[in-house]
DSSP file (Angstrom, degrees, kcal/mol; ACC not computed):
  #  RESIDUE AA STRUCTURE BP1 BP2  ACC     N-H-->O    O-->H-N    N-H-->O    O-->H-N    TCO  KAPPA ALPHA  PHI   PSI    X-CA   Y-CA   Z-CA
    1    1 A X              0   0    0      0, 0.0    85,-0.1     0, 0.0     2,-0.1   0.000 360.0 360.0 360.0 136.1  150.8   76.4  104.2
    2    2 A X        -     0   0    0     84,-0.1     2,-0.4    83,-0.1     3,-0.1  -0.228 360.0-168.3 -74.7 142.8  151.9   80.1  104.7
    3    3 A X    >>  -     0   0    0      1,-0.1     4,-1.3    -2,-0.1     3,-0.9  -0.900  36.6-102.8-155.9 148.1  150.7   81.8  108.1
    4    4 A X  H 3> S+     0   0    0     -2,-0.4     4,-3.4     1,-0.3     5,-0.3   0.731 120.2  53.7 -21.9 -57.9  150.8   85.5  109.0
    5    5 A X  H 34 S+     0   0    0      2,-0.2    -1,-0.3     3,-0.2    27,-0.1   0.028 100.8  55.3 -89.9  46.3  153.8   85.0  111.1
    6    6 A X  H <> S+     0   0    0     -3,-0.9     4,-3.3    -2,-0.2     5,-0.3   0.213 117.1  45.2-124.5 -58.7  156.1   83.2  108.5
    7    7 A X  H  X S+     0   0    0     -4,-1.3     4,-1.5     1,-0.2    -2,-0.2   0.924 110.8  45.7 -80.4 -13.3  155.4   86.1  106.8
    8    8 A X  H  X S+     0   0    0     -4,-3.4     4,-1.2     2,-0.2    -1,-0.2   0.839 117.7  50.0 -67.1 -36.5  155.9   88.8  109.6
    9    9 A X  H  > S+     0   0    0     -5,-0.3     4,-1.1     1,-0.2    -1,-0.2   0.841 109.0  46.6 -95.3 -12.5  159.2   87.0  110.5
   10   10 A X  H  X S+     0   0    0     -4,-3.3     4,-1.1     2,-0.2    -1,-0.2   0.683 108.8  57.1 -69.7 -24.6  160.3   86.9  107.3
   11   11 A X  H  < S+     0   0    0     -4,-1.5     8,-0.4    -5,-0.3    -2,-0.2   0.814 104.6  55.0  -2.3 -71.7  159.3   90.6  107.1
   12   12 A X  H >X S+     0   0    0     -4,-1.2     3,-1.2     3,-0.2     4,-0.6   0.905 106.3  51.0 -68.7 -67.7  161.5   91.1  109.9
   13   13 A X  H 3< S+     0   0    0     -4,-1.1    43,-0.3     1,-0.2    -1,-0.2   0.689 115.8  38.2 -45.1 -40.5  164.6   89.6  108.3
   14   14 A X  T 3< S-     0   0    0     -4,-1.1     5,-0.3    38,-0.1    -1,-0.2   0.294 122.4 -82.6-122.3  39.7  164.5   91.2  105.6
   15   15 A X  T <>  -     0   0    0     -3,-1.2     4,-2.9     3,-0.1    -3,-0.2   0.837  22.2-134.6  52.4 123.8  163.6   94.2  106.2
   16   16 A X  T  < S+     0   0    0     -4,-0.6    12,-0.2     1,-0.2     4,-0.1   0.759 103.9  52.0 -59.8 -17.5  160.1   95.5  106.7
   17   17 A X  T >> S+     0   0    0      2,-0.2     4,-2.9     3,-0.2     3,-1.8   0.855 111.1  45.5 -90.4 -56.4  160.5   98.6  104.6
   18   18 A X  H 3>>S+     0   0    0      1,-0.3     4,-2.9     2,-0.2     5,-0.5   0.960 114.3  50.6 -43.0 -56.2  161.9   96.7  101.3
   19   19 A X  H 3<5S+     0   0    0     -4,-2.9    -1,-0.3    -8,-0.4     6,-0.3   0.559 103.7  56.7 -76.5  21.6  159.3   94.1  101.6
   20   20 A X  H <4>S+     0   0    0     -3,-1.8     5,-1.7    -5,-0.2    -1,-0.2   0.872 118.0  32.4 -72.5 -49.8  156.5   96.5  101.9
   21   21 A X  H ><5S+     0   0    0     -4,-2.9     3,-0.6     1,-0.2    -2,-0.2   0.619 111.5  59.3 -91.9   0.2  157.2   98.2   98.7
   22   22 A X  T 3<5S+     0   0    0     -4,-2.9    -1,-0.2    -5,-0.3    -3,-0.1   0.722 115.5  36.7 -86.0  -4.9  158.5   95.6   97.0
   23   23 A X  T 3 <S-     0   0    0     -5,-0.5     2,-4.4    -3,-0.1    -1,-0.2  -0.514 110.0-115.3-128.3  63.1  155.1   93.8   97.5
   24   24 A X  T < 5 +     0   0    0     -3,-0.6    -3,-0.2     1,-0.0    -4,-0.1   0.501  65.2 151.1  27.0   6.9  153.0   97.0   97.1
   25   25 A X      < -     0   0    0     -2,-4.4     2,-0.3    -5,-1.7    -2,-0.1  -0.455  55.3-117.2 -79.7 163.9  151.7   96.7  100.9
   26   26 A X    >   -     0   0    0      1,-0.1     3,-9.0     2,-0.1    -1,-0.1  -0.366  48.5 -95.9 -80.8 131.9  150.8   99.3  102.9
   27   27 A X  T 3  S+     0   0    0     -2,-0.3    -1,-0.1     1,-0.3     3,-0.1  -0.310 105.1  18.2 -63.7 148.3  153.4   99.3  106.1
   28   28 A X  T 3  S+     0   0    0    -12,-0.2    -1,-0.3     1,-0.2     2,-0.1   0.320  86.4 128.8  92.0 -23.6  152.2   97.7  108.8
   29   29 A X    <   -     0   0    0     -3,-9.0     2,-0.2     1,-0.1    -1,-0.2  -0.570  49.7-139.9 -91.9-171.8  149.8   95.8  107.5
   30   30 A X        -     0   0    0     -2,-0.1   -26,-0.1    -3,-0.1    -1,-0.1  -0.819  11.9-140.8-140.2  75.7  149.8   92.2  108.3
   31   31 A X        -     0   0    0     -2,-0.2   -24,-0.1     1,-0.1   -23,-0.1  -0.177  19.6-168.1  -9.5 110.2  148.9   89.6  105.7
   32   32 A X  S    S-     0   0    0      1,-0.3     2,-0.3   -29,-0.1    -1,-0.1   0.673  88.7  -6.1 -92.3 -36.0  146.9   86.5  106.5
   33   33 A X        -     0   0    0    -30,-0.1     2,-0.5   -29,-0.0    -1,-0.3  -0.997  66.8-127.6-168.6 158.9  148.3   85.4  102.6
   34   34 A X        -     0   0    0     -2,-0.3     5,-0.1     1,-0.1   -32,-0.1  -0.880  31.5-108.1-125.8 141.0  150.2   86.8   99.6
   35   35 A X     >  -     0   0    0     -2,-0.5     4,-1.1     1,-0.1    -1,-0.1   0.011  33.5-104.8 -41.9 154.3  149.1   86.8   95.8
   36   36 A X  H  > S+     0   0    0      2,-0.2     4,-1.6     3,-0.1    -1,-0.1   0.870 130.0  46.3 -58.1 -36.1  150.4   84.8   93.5
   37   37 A X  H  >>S+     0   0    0      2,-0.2     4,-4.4     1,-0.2     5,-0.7   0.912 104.7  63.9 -63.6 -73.7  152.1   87.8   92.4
   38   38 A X  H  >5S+     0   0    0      1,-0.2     4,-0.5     2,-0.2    -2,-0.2   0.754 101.9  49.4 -11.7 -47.3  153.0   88.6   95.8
   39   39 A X  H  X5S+     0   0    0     -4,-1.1     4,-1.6     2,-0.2    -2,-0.2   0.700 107.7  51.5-113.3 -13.9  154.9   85.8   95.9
   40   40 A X  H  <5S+     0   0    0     -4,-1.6    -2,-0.2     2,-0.2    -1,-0.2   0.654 110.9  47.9 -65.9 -15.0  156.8   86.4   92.8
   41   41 A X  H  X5S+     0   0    0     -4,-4.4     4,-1.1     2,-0.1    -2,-0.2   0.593 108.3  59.1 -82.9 -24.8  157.6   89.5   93.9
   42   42 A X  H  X<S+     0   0    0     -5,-0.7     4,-2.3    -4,-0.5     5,-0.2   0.889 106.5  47.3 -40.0 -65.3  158.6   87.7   97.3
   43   43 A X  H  X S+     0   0    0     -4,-1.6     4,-1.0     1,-0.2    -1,-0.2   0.718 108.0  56.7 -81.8  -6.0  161.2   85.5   95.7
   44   44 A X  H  > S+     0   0    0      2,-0.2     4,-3.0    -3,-0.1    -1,-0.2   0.846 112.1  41.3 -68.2 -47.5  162.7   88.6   93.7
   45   45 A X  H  < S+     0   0    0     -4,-1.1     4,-0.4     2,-0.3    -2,-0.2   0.714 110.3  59.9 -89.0 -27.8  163.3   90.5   96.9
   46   46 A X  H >X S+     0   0    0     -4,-2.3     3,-0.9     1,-0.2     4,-0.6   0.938 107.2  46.6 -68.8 -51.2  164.6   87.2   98.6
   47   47 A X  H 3< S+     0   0    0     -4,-1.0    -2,-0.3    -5,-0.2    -1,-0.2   0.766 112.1  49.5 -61.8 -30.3  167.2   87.0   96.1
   48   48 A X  T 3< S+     0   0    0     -4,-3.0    -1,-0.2     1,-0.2    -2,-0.2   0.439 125.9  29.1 -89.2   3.1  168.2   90.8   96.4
   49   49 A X  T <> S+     0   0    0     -3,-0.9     4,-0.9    -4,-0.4    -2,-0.2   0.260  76.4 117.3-118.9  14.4  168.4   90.5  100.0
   50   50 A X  H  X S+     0   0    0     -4,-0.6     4,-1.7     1,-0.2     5,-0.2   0.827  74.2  60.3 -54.5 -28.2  169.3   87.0  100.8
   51   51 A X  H  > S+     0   0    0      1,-0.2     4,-2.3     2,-0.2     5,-0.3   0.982 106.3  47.1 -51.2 -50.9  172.8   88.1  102.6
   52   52 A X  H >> S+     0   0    0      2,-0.2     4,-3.1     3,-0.2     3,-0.9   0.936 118.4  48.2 -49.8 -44.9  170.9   90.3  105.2
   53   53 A X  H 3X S+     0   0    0     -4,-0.9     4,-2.4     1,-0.3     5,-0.3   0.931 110.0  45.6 -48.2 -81.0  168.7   87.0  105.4
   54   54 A X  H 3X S+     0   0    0     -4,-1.7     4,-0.7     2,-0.3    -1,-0.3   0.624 113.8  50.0   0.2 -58.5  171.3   84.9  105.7
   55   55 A X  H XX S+     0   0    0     -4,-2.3     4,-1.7    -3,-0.9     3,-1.3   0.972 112.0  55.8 -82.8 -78.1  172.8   87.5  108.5
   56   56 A X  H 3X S+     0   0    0     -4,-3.1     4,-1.6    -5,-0.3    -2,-0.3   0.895 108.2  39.2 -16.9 -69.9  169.4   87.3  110.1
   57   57 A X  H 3< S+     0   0    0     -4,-2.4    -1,-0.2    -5,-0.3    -2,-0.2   0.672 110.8  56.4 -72.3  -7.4  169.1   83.9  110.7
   58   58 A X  H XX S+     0   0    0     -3,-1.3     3,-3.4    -4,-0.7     4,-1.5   0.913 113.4  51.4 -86.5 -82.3  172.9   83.5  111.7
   59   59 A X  H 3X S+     0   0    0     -4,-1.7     4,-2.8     1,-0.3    -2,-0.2   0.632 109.4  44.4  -1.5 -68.2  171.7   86.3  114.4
   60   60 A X  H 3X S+     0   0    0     -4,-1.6     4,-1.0     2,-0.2    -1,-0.3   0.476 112.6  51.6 -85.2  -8.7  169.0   84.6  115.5
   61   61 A X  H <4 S+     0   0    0     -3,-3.4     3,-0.5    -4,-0.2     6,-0.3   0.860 112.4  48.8 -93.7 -71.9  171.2   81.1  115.7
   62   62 A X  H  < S+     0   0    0     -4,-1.5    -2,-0.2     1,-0.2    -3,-0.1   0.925 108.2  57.0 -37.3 -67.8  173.9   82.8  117.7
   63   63 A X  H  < S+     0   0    0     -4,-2.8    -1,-0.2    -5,-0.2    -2,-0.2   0.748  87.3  86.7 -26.9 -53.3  171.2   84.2  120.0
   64   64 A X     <  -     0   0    0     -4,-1.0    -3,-0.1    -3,-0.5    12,-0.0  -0.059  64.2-141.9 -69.7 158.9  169.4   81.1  121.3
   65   65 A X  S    S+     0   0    0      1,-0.1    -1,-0.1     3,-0.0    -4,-0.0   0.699 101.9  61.7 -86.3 -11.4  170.2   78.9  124.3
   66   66 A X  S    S+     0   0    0      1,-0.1     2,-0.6     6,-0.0    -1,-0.1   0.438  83.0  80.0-105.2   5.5  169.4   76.3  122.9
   67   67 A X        +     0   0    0     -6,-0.3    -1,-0.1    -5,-0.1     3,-0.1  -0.870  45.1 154.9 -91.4  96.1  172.0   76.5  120.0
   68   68 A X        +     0   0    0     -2,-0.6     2,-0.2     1,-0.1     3,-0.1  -0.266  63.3  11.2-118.4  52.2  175.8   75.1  121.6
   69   69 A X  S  > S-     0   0    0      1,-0.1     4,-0.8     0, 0.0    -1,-0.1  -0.629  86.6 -87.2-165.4-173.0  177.5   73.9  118.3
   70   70 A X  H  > S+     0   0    0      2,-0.2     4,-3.4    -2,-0.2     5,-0.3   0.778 124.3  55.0 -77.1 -32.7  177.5   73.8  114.8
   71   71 A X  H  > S+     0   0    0      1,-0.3     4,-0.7     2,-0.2    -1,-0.2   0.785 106.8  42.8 -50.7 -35.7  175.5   71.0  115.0
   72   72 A X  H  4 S+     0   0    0      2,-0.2     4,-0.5     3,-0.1    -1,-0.3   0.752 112.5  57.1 -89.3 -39.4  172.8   72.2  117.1
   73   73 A X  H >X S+     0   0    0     -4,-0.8     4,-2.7     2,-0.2     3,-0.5   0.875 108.7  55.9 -74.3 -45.8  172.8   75.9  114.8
   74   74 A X  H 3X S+     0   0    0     -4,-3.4     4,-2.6     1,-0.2    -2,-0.2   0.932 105.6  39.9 -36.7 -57.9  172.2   73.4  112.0
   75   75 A X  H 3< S+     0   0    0     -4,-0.7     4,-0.4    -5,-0.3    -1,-0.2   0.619 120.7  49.8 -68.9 -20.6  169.3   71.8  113.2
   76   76 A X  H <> S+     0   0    0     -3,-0.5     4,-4.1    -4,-0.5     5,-0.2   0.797 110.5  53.3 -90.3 -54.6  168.0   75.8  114.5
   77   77 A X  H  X S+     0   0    0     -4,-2.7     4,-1.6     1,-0.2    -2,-0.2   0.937 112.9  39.5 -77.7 -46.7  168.8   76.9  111.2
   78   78 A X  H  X S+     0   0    0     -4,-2.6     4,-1.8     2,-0.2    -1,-0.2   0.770 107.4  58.5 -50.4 -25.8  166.5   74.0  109.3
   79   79 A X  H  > S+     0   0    0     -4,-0.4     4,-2.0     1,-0.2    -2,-0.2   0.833 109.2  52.6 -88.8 -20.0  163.7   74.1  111.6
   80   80 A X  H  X S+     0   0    0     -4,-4.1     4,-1.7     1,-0.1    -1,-0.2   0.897 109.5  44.3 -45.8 -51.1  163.9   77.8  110.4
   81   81 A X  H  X S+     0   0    0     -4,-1.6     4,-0.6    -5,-0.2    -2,-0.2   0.684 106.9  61.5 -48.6 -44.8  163.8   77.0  106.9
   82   82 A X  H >< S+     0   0    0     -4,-1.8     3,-2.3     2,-0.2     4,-0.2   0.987 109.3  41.7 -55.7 -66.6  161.1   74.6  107.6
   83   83 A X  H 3< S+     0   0    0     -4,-2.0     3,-0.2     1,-0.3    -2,-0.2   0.894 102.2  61.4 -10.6 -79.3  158.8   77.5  108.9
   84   84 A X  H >< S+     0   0    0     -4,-1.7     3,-2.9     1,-0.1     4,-0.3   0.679  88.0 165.3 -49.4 -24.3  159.4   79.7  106.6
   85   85 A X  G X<  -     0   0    0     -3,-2.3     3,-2.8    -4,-0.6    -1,-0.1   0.321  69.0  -8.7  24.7-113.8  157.9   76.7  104.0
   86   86 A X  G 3  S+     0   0    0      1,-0.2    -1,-0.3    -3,-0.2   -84,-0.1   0.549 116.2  86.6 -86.8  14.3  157.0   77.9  100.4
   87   87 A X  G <  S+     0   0    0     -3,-2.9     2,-0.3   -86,-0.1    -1,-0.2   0.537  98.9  38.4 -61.8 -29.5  157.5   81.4  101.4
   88   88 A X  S <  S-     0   0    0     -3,-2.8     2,-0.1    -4,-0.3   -45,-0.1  -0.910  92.0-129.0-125.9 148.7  161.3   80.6  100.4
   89   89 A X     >  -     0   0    0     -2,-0.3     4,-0.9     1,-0.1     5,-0.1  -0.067  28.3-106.9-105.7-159.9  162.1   78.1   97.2
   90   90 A X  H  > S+     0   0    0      2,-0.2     4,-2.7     1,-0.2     5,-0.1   0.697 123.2  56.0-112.5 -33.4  164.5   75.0   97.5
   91   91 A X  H  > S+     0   0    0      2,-0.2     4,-1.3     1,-0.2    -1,-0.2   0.756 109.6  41.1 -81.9 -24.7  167.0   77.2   95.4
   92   92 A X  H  > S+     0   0    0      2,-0.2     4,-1.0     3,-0.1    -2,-0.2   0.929 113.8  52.0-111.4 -54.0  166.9   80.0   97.8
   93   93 A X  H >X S+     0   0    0     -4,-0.9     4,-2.5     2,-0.2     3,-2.4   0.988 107.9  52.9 -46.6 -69.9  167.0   77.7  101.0
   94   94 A X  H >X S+     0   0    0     -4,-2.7     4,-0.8     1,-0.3     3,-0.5   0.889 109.3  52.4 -44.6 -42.8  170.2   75.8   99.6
   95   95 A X  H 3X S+     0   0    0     -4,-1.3     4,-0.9     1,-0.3    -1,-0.3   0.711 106.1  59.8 -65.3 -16.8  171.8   79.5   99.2
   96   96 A X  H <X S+     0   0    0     -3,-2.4     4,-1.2    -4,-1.0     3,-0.3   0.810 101.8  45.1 -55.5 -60.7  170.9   79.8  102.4
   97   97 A X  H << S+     0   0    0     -4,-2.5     4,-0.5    -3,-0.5     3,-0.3   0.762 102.9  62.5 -64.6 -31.5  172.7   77.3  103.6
   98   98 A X  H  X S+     0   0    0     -4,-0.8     4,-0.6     2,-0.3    -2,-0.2   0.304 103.7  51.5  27.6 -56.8  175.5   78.0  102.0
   99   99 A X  H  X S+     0   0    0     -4,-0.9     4,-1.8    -3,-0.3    -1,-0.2   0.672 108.1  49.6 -27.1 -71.0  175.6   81.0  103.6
  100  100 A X  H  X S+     0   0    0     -4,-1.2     4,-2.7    -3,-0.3    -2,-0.3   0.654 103.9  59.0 -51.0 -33.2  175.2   79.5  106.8
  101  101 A X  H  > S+     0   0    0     -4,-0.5     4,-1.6     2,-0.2    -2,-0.2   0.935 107.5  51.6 -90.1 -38.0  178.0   77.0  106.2
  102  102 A X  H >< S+     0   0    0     -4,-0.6     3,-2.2     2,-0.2    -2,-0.2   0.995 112.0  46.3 -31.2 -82.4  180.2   80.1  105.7
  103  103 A X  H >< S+     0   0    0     -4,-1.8     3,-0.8     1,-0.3     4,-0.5   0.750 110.0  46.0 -34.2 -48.6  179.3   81.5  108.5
  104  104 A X  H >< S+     0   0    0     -4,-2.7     3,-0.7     1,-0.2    -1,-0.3   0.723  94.1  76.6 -87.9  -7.3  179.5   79.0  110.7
  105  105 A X  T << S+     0   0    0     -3,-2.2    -1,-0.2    -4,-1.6    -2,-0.2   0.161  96.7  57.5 -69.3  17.1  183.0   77.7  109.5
  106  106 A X  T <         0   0    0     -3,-0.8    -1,-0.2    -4,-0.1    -2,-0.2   0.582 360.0 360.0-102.6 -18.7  184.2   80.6  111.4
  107  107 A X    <         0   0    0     -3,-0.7    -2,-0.1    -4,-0.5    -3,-0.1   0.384 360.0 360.0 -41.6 360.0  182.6   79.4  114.5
């Protein structure tokens, strides 16, 4: 199930300005649920931003206290993914990781 803040924090990640106009909303507003369309237009915009996502959730991994190894940023970094639910597609989550696993092999 989507909720308002899956999509506000995904928003957030990828920038609020793309994903207003690339899913026609008016800035600012705050979605309870996205169109079917909506959410094809969602998974376009996910794919043309996913490094800043990627760079976003590595942010947000780094940040917490409750992240002290790769192990622990792993487990942060799923229960993100988790959230996020059908907002993000299995293909887009693997790149994700992917991503992450870069990232954190610098760690």
């Amino acid at each position: 199930m989507i909720t308002r803040i899956a999509i506000l924090q995904l928003s957030r990640l990828l920038g609020k300005e793309e994903f207003y106009r690339w899913l026609y909303l008016d800035e600012g507003s705050e979605p309870d649920e996205l169109s079917s369309e909506q959410m094809a237009r969602l998974r376009l915009v996910v794919d043309e931003r996913l490094e800043e996502l990627v760079r976003g959730l590595a942010a947000e991994v780094v940040a917490s206290d409750d992240v002290t190894d790769v192990v622990s940023g792993v487990a942060y970094l799923e229960d993100r993914l988790s959230f996020f639910g059908e907002l993000l597609t299995e293909g887009q989550k693997e790149k994700v990781r992917d991503g992450f696993r870069s990232f954190s092999s610098r760690w």
